[in-house]
LUMFI-43105 format. One record per residue (C-alpha): z, x, y. Coordinates in pm, 1 decimal, padded with zeros to 6 digits. Layout:
<atoms>
+----------+----------+----------+
|        w |        u |        v |
+----------+----------+----------+
|        Z |        X |        Y |
...
+----------+----------+----------+
</atoms>
This chain:
<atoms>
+----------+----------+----------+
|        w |        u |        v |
+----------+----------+----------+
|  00000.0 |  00000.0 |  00000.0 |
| -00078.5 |  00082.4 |  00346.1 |
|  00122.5 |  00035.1 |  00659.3 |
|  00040.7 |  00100.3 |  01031.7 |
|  00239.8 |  00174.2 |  01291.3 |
|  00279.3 | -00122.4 |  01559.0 |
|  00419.3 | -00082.2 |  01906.6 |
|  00607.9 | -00353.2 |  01919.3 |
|  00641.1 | -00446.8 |  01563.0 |
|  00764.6 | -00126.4 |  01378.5 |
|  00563.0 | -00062.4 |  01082.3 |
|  00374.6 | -00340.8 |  00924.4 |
|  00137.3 | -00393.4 |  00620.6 |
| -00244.2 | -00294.5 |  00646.8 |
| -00426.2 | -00565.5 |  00566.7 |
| -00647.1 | -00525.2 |  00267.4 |
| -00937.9 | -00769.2 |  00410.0 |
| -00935.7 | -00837.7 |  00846.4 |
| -01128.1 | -01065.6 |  00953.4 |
| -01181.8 | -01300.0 |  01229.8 |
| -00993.0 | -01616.4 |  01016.0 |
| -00694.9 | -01432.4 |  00968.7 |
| -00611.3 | -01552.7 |  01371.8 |
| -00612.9 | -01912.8 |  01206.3 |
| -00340.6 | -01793.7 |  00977.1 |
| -00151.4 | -01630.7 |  01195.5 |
| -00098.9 | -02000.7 |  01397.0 |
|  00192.8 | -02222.3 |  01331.9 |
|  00186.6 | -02471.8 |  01066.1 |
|  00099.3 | -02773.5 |  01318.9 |
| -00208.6 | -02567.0 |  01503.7 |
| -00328.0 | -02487.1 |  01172.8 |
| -00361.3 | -02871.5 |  01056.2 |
| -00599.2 | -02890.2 |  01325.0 |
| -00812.8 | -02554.7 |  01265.2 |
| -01150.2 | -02656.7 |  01136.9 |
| -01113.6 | -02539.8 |  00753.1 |
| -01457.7 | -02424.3 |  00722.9 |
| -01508.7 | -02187.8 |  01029.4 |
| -01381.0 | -01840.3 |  00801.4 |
| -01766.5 | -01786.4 |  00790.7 |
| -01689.1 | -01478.3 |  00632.2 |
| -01745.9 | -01476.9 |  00216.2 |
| -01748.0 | -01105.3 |  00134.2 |
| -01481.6 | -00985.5 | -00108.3 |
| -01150.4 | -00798.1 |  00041.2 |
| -01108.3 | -00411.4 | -00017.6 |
| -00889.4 | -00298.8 | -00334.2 |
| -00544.3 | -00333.2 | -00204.8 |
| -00468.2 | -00086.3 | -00519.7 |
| -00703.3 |  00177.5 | -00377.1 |
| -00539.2 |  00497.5 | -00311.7 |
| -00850.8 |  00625.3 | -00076.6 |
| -00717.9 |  00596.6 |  00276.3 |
| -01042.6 |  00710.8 |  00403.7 |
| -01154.8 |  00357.8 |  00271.7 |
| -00881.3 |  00199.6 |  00517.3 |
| -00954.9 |  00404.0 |  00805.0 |
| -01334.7 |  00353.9 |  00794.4 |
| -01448.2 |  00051.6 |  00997.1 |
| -01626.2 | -00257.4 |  00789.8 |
| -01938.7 | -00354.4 |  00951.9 |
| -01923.4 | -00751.8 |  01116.7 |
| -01977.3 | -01020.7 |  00901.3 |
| -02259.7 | -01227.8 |  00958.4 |
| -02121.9 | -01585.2 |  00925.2 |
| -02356.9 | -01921.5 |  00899.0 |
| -02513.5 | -01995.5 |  01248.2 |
| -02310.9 | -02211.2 |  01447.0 |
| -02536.7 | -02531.3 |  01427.5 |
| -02465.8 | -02518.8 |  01006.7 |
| -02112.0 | -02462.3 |  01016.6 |
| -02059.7 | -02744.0 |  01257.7 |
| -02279.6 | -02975.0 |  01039.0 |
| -02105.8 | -02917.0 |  00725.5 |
| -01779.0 | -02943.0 |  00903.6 |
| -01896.4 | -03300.7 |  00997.0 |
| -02007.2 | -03365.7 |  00618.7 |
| -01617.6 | -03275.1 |  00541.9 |
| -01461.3 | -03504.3 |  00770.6 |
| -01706.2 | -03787.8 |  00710.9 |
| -01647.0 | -03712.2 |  00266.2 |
| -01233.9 | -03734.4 |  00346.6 |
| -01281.7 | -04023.9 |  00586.5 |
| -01425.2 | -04246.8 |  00288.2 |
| -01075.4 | -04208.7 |  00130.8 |
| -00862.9 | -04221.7 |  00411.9 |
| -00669.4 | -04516.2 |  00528.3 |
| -00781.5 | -04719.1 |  00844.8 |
| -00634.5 | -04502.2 |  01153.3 |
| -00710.0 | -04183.6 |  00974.3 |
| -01047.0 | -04257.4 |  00890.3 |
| -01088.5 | -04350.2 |  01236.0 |
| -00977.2 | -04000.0 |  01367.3 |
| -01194.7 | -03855.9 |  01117.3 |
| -01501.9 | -04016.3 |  01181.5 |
| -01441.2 | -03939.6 |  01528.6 |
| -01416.7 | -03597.6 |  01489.3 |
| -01754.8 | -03553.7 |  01270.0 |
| -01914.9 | -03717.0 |  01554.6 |
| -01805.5 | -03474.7 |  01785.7 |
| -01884.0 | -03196.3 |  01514.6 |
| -02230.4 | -03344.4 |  01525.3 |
| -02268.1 | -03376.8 |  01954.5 |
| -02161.1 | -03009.5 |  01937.2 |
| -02431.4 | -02881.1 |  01689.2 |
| -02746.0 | -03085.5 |  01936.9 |
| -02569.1 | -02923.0 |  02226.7 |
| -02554.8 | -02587.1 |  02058.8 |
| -02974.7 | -02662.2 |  01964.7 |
| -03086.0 | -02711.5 |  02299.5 |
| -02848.4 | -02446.8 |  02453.2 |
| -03007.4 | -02182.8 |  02188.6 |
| -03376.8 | -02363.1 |  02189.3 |
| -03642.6 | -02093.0 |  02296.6 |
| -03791.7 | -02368.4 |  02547.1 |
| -03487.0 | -02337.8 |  02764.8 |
| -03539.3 | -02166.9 |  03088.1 |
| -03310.3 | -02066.6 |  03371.4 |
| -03303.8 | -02259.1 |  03684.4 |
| -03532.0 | -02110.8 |  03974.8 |
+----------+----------+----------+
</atoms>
């Protein structure tokens, strides 16, 4: 096992795998409830925690290249609208309403990323 030196913290595990999602985990239980579950976008396996390389730890991964924006917020909606069909009446409700906004935000992401879109003159 690894650990790092923190200033604040003292010394502190290395994670094995860093990513991005790891910020949702670090959020209290009640933020987390309302994190979108399927914005990790990254699906690469971690690093061997058992690895005794430390040259492995110290060497920067390369970014992950996660879904585009516009299919993550689409399947996100397909979620919410696949646990709204089992949900009671005021929690389907809140579901539903979120896929639609899941759904407004993938068309606004289109036409913001559209090649046709100019800047004003």
């Amino acid at each position: 096992m690894m650990f790092v030196k923190h200033r604040s913290r003292g010394l502190m595990k290395r994670s094995a795998h860093y990513c991005h999602w790891h910020f949702v985990l670090a959020l209290p239980y009640w933020m987390r409830l309302r994190a979108v579950p399927a914005f990790t976008g990254c699906e690469r396996s971690p690093r061997s925690a058992n690895s005794n390389d430390t040259e492995e730890f110290m060497r920067p991964r390369p970014p992950c290249s996660p879904k585009p924006l516009n299919q993550r917020l689409t399947e996100e909606a397909g979620v919410f609208r696949d646990r709204a069909e089992a949900a009671p009446d005021a929690e389907r409700e809140r579901l539903i309403k979120l896929a639609r906004q899941l759904d407004t935000a993938a068309n606004i992401e289109g036409w913001l990323s559209s090649p046709e879109l100019k800047p004003p003159s």
